[in-house]
C-alpha positions in Angstrom: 0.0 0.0 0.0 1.3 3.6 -1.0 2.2 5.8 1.9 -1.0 8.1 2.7 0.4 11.5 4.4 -2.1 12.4 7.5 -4.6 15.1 7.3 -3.1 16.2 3.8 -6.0 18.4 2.4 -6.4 20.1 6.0 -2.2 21.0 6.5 -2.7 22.3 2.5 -5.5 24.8 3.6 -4.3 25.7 6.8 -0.5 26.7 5.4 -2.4 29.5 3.5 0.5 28.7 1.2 1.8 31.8 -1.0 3.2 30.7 -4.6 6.1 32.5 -4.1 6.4 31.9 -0.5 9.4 29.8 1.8 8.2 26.8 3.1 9.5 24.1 5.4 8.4 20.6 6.0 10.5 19.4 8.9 9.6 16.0 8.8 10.0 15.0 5.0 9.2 11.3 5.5 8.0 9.7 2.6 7.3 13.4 0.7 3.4 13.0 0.8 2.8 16.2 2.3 5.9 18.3 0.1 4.5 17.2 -3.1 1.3 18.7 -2.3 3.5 21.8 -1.0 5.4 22.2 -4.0 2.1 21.3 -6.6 0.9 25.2 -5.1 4.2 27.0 -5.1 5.3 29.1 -8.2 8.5 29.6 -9.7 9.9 31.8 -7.4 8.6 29.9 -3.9 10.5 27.6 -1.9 10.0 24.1 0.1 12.9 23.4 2.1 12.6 19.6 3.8 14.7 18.1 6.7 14.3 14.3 8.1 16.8 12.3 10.5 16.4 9.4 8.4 18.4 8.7 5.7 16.2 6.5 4.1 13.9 9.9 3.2 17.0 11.8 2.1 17.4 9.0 -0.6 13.8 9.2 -1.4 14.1 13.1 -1.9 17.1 12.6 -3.7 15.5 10.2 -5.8 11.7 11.4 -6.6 12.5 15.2 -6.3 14.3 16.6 -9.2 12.9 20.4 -8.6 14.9 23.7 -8.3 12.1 24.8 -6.1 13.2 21.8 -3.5 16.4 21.2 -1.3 16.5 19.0 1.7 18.8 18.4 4.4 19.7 15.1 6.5 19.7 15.6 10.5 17.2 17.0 13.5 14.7 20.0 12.8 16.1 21.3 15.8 19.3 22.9 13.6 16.3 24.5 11.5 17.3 27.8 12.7 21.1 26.9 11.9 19.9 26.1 8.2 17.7 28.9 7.5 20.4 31.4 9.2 22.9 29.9 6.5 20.2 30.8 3.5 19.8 34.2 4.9 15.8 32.9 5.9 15.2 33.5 9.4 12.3 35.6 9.8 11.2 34.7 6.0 9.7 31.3 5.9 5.8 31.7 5.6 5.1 28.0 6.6 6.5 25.0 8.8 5.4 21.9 9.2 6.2 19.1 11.6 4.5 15.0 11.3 5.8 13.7 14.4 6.6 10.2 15.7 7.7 7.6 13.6 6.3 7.5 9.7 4.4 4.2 8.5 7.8 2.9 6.3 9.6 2.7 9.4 7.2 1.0 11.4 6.9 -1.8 8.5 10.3 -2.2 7.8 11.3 -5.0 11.0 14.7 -4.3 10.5 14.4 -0.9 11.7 13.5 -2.3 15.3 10.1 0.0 16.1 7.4 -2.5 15.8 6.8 -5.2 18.3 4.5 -6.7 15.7 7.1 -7.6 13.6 10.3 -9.5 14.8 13.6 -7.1 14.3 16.6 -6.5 15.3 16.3 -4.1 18.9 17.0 -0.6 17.4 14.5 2.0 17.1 17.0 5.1 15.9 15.7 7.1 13.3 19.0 8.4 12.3 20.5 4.6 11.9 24.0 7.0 12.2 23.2 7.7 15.9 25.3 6.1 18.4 23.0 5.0 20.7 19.9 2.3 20.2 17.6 0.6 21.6 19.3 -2.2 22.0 22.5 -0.7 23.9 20.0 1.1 26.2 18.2 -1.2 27.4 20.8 -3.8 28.1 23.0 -1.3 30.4 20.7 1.1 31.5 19.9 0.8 35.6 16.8 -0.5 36.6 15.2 2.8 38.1 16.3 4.7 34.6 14.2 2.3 32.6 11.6 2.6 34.9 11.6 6.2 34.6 11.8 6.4 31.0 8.6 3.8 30.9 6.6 5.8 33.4 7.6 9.6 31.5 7.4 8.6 28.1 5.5 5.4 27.7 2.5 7.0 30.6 3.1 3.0 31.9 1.3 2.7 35.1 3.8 -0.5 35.1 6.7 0.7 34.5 8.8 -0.3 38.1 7.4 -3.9 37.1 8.5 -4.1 33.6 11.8 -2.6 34.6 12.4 -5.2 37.1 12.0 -8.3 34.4 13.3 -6.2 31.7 16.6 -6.4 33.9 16.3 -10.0 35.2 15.8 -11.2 31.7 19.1 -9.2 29.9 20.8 -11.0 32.7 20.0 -14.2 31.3 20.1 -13.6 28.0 21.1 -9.9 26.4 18.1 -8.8 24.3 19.0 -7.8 21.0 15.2 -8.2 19.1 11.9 -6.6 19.0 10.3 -9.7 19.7 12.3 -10.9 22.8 11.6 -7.5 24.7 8.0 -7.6 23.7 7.8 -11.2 25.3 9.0 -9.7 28.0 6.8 -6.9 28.8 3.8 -8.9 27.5 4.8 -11.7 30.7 5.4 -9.0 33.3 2.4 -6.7 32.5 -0.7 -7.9 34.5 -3.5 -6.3 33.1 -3.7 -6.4 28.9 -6.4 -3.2 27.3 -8.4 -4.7 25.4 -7.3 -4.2 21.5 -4.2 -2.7 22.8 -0.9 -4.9 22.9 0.5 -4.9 26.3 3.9 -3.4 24.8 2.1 -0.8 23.2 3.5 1.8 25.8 7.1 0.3 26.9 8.0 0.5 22.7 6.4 3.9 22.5 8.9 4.9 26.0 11.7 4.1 24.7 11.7 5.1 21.1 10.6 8.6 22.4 13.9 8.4 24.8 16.2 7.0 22.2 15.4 9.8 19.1 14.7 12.7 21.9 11.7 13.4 20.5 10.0 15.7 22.9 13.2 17.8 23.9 13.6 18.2 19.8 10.4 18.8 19.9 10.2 21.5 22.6 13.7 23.4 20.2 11.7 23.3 17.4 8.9 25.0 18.9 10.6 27.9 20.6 13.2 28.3 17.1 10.2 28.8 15.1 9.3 32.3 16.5 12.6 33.3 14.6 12.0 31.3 11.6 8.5 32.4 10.7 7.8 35.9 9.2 4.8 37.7 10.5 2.3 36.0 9.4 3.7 32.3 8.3 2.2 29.7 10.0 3.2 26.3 11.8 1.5 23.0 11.4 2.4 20.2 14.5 0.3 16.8 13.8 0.4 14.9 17.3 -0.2 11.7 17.6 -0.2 11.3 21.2 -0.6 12.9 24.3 2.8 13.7 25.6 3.5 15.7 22.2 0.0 17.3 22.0 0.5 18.9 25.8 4.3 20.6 24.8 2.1 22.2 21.4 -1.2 23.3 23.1 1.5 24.4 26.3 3.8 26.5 23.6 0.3 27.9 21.8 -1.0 28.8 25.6 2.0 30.3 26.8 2.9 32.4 23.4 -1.0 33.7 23.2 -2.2 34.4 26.0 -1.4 37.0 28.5 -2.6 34.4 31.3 1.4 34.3 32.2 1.4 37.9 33.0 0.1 38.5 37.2 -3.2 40.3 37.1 -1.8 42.9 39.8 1.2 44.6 37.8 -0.4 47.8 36.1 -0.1 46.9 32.5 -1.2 48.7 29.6 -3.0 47.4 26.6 0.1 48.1 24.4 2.1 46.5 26.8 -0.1 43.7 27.2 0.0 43.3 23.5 3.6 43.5 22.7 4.1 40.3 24.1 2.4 38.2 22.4 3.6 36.1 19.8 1.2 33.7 18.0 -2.6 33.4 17.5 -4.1 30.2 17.4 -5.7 29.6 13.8 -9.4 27.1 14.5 -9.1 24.8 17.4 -7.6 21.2 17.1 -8.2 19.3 13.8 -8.8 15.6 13.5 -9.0 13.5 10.7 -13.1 12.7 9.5 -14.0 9.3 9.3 -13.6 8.6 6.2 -9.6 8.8 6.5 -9.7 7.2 9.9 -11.2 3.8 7.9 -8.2 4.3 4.9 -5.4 5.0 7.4 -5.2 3.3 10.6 -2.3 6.0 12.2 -4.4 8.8 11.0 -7.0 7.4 13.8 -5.0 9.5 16.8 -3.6 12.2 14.6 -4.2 15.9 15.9 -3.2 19.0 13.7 -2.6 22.5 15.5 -2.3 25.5 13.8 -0.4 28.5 14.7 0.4 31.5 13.3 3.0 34.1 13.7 1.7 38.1 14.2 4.4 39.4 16.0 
């Protein structure tokens, strides 16, 4: 099955994209969402892509012979470092950001994300990165697992499947997917229905290993210098823990609610601080793409855009 990019008509409409504008898709996966991008921009417009994987560089590299396109391999978080060097900051009109892992890298079982599919224990999305899965969770202490599990993962279990996570790897190191889901599935003592019971512990430590919410959290603040007044930012979440850190960064750059009522500010004042306005509330994929694409079932899309 072709890759289906999430909520593609709804990111489209709510970039507002300019045909000659500067656009940046910070998560270039498979390039569903930057052909659509580059279909609106004109001659003189710009989509500049990122992605830790190298696997979407080569797809880029191989699908997208444009002048209008240029992509870069690594973390959005040096976004600001790469639009400094072009002489963009404070130009781009539009970024967007597809977080977690994309639907390739979940069905390829060598890449180690899936504990449906046996694989060797990996999980990086830059496969250059030093540390994986595998190394982690083989030396890591018993009470950093844990930790990770409970932060990451939400796992009410996480002391539990620490505890045979560690008596297991001293047995036997684990080195695949489907040994550590074995694993958790044994110690975890109450299975959700329709929900496997490594569902969480996977989710933990891929988070952990890629640092996907402090990236996250970068990426957020850099893009009040990347955007020109006006441009907008597009986050799809697809769970909790990266939904809060958006709707926390929308709160805290559009509201004066940070400001104590006492101190004797005036309306100017009040106004000079803010930063972004939030554009509709959150947007979730209709039903109809919830039956075609099973991860588009928890997507959420956020909107923000820059007026100051």
């Amino acid at each position: 099955m072709p890759h289906q990019p999430v909520l593609l008509a709804e990111v489209i409409e709510q970039l507002n994209i300019r045909p000659d504008g500067i656009y940046v898709d910070g998560t270039f996966g498979r390039g569903g969402h930057a052909k659509a991008i580059l279909q609106l921009l004109g001659a003189d417009g710009h989509l500049f892509a990122m992605d830790k994987d190298q696997e979407a560089i080569a797809t880029a590299q191989k699908e997208f012979n444009d002048p209008r396109f240029s992509i870069a391999q690594g973390s959005f978080t040096s976004l600001y470092a790469q639009m400094e060097q072009r002489g963009w900051l404070g130009k781009v009109n539009g970024i967007l950001l597809d977080l977690g892992v994309s639907s390739p890298q979940l069905d390829d079982a060598a890449r180690g994300f899936s504990f449906l599919r046996d694989g060797p224990l990996d999980m990086r999305m830059d496969s250059a990165q030093a540390l994986d899965a595998k190394q982690w969770i083989n030396t890591a202490p018993e009470h950093e697992i844990s930790k990770v599990l409970r932060e990451y993962g939400e796992e009410r279990y996480s002391t539990r499947i620490a505890r045979a996570i560690v008596m297991a790897r001293a047995q036997l190191p684990l080195t695949t997917t489907g040994q550590l889901a074995a694993v958790v599935s044994k110690a975890h003592p109450r299975w959700e229905h329709h929900k496997h019971p490594a569902t969480r512990t996977f989710q933990a430590i891929r988070i952990f290993i890629n640092r996907e919410l402090t990236d996250l959290r970068e990426i957020l603040t850099q893009s009040l210098e990347i955007l020109a007044i006006g441009g907008r930012l597009a986050v799809i979440s697809f769970h909790s823990l990266e939904d809060r850190i958006v709707k926390e960064f929308i709160k805290t750059h559009s509201t004066t609610e940070h400001w104590p009522r006492e101190l004797p500010l005036t309306h100017a004042a009040i106004a000079a601080s803010l930063r972004l306005k939030r554009i509709n509330g959150p947007i979730r994929p209709g039903e109809r793409e919830q039956a075609q694409n099973i991860r588009a079932r928890s997507a959420t899309l956020r909107i923000m855009e820059k007026i100051k």
